[in-house]
Kinemage of the C-alpha trace (Angstrom):
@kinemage 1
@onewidth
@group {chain A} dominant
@subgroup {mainchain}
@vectorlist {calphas} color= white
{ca unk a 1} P 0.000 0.000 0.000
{ca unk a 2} L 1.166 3.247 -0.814
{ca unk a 3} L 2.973 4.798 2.278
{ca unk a 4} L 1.379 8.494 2.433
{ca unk a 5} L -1.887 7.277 3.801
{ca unk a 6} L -0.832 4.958 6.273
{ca unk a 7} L -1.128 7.153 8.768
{ca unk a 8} L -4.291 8.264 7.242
{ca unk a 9} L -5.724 4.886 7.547
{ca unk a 10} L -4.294 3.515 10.778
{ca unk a 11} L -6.224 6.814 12.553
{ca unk a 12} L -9.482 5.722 11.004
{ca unk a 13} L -9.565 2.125 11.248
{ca unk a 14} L -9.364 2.735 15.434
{ca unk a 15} L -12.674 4.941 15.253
{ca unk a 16} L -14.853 2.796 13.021
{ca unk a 17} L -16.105 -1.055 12.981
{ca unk a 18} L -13.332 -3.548 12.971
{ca unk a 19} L -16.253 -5.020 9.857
{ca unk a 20} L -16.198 -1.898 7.987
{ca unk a 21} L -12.293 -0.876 8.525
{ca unk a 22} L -11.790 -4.354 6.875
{ca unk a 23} L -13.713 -3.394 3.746
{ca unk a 24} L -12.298 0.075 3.857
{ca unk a 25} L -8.512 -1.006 4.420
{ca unk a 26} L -9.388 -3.507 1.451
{ca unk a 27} L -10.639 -0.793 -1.012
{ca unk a 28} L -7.505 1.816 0.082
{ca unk a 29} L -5.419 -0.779 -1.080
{ca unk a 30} L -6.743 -1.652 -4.439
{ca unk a 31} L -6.740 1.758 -4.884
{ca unk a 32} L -3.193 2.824 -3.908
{ca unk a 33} L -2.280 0.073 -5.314
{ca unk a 34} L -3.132 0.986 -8.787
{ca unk a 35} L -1.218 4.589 -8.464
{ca unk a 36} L 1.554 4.777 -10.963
{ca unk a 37} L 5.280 5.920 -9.476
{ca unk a 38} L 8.216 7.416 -10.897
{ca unk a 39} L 5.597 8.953 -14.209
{ca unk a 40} L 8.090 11.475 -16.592
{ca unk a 41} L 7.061 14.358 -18.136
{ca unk a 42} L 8.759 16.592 -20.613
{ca unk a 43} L 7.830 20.173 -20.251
{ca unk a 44} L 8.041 22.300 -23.392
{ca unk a 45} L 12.024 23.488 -23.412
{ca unk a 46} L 12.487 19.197 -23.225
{ca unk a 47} L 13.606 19.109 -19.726
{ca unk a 48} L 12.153 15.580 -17.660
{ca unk a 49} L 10.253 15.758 -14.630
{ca unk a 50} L 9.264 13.123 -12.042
{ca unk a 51} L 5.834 14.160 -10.744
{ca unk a 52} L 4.034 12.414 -8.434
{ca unk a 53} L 5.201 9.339 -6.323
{ca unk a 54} L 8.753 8.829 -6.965
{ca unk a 55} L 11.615 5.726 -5.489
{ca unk a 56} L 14.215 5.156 -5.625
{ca unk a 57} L 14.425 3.637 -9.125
{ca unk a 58} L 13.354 6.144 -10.644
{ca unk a 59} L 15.863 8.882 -9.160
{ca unk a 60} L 18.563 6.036 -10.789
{ca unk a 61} L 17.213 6.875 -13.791
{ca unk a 62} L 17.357 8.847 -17.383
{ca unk a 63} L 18.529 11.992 -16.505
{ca unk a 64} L 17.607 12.057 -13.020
{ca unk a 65} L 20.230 9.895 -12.457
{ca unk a 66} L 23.143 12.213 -13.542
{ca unk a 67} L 22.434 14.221 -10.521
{ca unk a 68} L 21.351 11.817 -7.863
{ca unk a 69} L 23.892 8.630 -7.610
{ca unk a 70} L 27.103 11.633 -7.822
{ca unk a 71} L 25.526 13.590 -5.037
{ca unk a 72} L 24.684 10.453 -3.127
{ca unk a 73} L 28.018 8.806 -3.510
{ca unk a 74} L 30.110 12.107 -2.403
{ca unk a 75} L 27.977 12.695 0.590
{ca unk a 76} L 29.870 11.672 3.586
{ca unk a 77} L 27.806 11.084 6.310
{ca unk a 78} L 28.141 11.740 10.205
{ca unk a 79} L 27.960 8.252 11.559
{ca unk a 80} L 28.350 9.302 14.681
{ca unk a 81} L 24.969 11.837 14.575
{ca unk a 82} L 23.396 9.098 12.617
{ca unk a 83} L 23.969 5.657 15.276
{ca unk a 84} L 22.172 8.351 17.909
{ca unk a 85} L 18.541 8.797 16.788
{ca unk a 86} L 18.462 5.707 14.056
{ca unk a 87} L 16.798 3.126 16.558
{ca unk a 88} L 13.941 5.543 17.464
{ca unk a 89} L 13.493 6.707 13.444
{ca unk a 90} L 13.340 3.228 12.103
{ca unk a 91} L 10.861 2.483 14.965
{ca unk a 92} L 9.023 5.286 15.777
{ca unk a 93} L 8.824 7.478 12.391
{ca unk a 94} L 7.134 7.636 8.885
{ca unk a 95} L 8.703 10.455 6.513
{ca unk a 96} L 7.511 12.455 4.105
{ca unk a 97} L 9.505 14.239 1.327
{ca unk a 98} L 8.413 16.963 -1.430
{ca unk a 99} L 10.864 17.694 -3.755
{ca unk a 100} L 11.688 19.313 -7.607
{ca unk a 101} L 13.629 16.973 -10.107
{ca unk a 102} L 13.627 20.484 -11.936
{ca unk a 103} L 15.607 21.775 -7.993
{ca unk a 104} L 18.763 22.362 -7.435
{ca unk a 105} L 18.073 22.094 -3.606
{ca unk a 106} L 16.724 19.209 -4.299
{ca unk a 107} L 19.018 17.690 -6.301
{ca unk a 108} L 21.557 18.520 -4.049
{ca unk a 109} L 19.853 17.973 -0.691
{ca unk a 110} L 17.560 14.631 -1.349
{ca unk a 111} L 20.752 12.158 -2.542
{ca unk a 112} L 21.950 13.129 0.880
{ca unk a 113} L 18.594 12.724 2.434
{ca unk a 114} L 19.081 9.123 1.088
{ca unk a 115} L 22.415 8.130 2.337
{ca unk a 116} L 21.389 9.496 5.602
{ca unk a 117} L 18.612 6.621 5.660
{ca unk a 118} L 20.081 4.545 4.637
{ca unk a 119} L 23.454 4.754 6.865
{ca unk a 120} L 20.082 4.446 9.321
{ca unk a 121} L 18.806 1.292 8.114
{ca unk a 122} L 15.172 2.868 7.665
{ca unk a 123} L 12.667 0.855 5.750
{ca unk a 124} L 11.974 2.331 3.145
{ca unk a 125} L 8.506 1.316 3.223
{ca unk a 126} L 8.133 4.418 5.835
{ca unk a 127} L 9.245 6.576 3.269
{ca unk a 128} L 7.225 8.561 0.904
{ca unk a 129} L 8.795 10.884 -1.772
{ca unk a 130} L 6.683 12.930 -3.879
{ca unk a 131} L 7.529 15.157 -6.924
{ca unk a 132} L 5.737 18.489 -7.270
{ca unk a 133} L 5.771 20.635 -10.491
{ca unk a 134} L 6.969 24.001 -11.344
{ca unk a 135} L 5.107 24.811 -14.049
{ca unk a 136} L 2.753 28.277 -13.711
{ca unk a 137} L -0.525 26.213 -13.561
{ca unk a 138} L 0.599 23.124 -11.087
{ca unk a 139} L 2.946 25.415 -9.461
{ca unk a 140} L 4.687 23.120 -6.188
{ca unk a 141} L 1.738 20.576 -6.785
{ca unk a 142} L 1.777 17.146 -7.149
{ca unk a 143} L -0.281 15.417 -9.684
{ca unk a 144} L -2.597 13.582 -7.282
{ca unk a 145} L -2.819 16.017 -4.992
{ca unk a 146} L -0.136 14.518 -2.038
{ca unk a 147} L 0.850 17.966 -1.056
{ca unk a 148} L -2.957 19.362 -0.529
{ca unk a 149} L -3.240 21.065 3.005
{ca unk a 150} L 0.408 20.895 3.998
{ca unk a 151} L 1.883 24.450 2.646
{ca unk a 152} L 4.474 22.919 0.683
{ca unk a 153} L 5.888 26.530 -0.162
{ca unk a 154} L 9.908 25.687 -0.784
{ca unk a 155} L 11.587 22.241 -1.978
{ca unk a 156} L 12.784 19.668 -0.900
{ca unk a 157} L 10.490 19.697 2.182
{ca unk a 158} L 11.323 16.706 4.755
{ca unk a 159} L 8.096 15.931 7.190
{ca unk a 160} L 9.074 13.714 9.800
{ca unk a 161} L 6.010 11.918 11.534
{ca unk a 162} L 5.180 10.421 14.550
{ca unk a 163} L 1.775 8.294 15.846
{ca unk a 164} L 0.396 10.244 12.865
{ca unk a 165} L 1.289 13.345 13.590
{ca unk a 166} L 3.578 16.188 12.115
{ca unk a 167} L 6.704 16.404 14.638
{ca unk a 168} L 8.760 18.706 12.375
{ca unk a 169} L 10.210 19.486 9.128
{ca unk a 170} L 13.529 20.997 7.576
{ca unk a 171} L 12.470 23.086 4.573
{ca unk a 172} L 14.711 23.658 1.347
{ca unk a 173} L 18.226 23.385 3.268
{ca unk a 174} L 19.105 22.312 7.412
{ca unk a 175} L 19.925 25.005 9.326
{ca unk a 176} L 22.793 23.049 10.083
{ca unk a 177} L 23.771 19.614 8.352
{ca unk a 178} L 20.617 17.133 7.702
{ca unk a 179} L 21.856 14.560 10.749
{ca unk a 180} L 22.382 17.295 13.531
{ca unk a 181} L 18.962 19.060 12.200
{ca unk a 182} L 17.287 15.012 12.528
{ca unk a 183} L 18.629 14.544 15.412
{ca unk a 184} L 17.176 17.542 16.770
{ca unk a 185} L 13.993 17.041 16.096
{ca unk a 186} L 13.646 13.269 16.673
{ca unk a 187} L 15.372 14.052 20.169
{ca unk a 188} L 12.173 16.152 20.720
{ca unk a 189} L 14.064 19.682 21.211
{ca unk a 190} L 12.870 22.492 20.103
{ca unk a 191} L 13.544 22.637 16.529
{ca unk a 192} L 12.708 25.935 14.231
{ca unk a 193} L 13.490 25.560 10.920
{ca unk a 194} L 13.811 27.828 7.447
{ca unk a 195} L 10.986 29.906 6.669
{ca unk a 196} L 9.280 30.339 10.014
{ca unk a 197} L 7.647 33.426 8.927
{ca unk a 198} L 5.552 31.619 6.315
{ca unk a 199} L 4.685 28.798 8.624
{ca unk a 200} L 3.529 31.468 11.068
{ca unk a 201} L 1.281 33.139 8.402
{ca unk a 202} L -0.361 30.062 7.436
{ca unk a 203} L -1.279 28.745 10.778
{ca unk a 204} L -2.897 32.137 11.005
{ca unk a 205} L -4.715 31.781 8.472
{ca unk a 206} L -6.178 28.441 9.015
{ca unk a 207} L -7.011 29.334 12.639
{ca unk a 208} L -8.178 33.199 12.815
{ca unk a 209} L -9.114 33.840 8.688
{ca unk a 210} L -7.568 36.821 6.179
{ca unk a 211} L -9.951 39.115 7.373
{ca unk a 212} L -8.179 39.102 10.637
{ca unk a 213} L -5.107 39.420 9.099
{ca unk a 214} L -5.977 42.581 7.711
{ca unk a 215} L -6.960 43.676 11.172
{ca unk a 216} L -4.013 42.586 13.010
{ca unk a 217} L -1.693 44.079 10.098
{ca unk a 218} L 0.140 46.712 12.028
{ca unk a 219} L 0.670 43.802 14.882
{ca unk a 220} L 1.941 41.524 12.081
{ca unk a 221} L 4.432 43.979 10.425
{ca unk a 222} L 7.049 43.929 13.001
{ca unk a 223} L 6.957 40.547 14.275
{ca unk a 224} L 7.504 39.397 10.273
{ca unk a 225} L 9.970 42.145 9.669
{ca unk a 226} L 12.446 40.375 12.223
{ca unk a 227} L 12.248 36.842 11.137
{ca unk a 228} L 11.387 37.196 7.167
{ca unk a 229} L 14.395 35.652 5.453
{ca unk a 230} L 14.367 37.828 2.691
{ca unk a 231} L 11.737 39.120 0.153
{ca unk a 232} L 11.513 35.891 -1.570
{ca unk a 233} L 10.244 34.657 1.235
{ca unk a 234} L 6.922 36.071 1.079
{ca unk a 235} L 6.862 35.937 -2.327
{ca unk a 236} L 7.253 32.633 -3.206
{ca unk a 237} L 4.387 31.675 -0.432
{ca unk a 238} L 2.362 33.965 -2.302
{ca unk a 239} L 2.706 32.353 -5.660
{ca unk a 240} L 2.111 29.271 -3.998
{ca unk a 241} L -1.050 30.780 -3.364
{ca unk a 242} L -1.714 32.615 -6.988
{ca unk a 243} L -1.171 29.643 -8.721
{ca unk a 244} L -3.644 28.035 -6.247
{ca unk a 245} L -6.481 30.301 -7.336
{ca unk a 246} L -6.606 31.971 -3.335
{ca unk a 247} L -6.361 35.576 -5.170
{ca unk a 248} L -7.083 37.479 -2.091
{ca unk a 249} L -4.481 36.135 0.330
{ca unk a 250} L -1.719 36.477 -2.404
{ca unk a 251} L -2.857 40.235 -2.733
{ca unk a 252} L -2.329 40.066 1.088
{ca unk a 253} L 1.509 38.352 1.041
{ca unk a 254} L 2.631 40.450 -1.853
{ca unk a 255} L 0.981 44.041 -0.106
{ca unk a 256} L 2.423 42.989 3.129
{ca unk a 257} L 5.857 42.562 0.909
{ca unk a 258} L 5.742 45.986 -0.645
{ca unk a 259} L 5.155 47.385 3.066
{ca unk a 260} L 8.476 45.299 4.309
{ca unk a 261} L 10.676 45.702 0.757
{ca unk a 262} L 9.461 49.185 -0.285
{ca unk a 263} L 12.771 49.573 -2.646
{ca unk a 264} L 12.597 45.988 -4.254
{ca unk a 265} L 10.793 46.511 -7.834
{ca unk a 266} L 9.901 42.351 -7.480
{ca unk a 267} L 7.344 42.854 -4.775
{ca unk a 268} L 5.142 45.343 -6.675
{ca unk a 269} L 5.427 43.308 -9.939
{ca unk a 270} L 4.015 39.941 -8.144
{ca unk a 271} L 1.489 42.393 -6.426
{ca unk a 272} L 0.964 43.930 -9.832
{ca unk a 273} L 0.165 40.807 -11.300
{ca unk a 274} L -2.011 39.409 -8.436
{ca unk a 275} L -4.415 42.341 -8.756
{ca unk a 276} L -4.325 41.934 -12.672
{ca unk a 277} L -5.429 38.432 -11.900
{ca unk a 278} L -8.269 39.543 -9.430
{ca unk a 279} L -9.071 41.620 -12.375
{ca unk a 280} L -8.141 45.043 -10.268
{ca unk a 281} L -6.736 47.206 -13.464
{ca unk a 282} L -6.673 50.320 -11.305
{ca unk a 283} L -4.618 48.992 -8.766
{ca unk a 284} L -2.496 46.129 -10.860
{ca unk a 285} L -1.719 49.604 -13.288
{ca unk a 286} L -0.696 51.635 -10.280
{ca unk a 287} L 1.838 48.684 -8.747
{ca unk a 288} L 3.290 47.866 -12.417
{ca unk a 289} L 4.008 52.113 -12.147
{ca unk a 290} L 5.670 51.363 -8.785
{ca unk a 291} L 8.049 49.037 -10.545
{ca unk a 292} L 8.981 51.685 -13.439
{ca unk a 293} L 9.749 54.350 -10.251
{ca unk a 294} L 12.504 51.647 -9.154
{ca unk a 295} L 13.643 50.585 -12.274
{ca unk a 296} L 12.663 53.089 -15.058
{ca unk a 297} L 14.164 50.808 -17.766
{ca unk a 298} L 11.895 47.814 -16.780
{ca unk a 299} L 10.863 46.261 -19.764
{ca unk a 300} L 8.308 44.005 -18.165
{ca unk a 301} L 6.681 46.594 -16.368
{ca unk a 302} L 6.271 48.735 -19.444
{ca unk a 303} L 4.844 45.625 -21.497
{ca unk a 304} L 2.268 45.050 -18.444
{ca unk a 305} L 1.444 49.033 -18.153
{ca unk a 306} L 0.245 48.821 -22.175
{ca unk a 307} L -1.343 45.564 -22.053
{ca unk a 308} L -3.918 46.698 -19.227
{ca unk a 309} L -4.681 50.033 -20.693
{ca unk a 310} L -5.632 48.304 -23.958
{ca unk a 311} L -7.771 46.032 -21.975
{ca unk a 312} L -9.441 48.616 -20.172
């Protein structure tokens, strides 16, 4: 059975009838069962992409393979950080892993990832590795959907789980080598990883809404101004959520990254666009304007500016 809804299943087959979690654990399998792995697709310059599932075989494979078996066979790995949490991760732990064959953190980071496991001895059975796209209309999605409520925002993303739960994850790059950052979090320290401020958002989000967002803005500022990493930060979250169709929080992430990068002409283009895609001419013309007050030369900007007066 495929590994990502193990946990899924093992949670509901303890609140329903042993009869009917039979049946049900019988139709999850015929059904997981019957998911392709490792599927290749060639975008339109003719590179390959793994999308979906992905194993090992297929990272040892076609051009995939020029990138993974070098960076897995130069990795050397810490045995000594390793032989201290592998007992209770081969026992106690399923993973989950996001990535980009089209990444160069994840070409670099995952073959490590891999030695790492297996210098471990964890079954890979308890590992799940899923390939997302980068295209503009399945931007950081997976084709059947793995990556749905989990803010998969920067790849590779490594989700370490415990009883079911989320324990942790180290997004794009440690923030010190992959075996000290593990053992961190599978010690059950306090572990905060990249990209805290978009974590932070999101759980926001889910629990209060956007409209208190907008109320709590001049709260929000500061406390995002000193841990943002960066203006592509925000923006890449937001994208996440353009490309998602959730217009009106990606108006919010890119306006809140004008407000914290007020001299970087990227922020008002992506809020620029955003309001040309909430079909806000007025306001998409006036950011696009922003940009040529930066960069006066900006050819994209200027393109943009014509288009929407034509349309409107």
């Amino acid at each position: 059975m495929h590994k990502f809804v193990a946990t899924k299943i093992e949670n509901i087959m303890k609140t329903v009838h042993p009869i009917f979690c039979s049946f049900l654990f019988f139709l999850l399998t015929i059904n997981t069962y019957g998911q392709s792995i490792n599927t290749k697709v060639t975008d339109k310059k003719g590179n390959e992409k793994l999308l979906g599932i992905v194993n090992r075989n297929g990272l040892t494979k076609d051009s995939f393979n020029k990138w993974f078996t070098p960076n897995y066979e130069a990795y050397l790995v810490n045995q000594g950080i390793v032989d201290l949490f592998k007992e209770v991760l081969k026992k106690e732990y399923r993973i989950t892993v996001f990535f980009g064959s089209w990444c160069g953190d994840s070409k670099r980071e995952l073959p490590k990832f891999y030695k790492i496991l297996d210098a471990a001895g964890f079954p890979e059975e308890r590992l799940t590795v899923v390939g997302v796209d980068n295209s503009t209309e399945a931007y950081k999605k997976s084709p059947t959907g793995e990556e749905k409520g989990l803010n998969i925002h920067r790849v590779p993303t490594f989700i370490f789980y415990k009883d079911g739960k989320e324990v942790n994850r180290i997004i794009e790059f440690p923030k010190e080598t992959l075996e000290r950052d593990m053992l961190t979090i599978i010690s059950g320290k306090r572990y905060s990883g990249n990209y805290r401020v978009t974590t932070y958002l999101e759980g926001l989000v889910q629990t209060k809404g956007l409209d208190s967002l907008h109320t709590m803005e001049k709260e929000l500022l500061p406390v995002i101004g000193e841990s943002v990493a960066g203006s592509r930060e925000l923006n890449t979250y937001g994208y996440m959520k353009l490309r998602a169709n959730d217009i009106d929080l990606a108006v919010y992430l890119f306006d809140i990254n004008t407000k914290l990068f007020p001299y970087n002409k990227n922020t008002f283009d992506s809020l620029g666009e955003a309001y040309l895609k909430a079909e806000n001419h007025v306001e998409s013309l006036k950011n696009y304007h922003k940009v040529l007050a930066i960069d006066p030369k900006n050819t994209n900007a200027k393109s943009m500016i014509a288009m929407i007066k034509a349309e409107m």
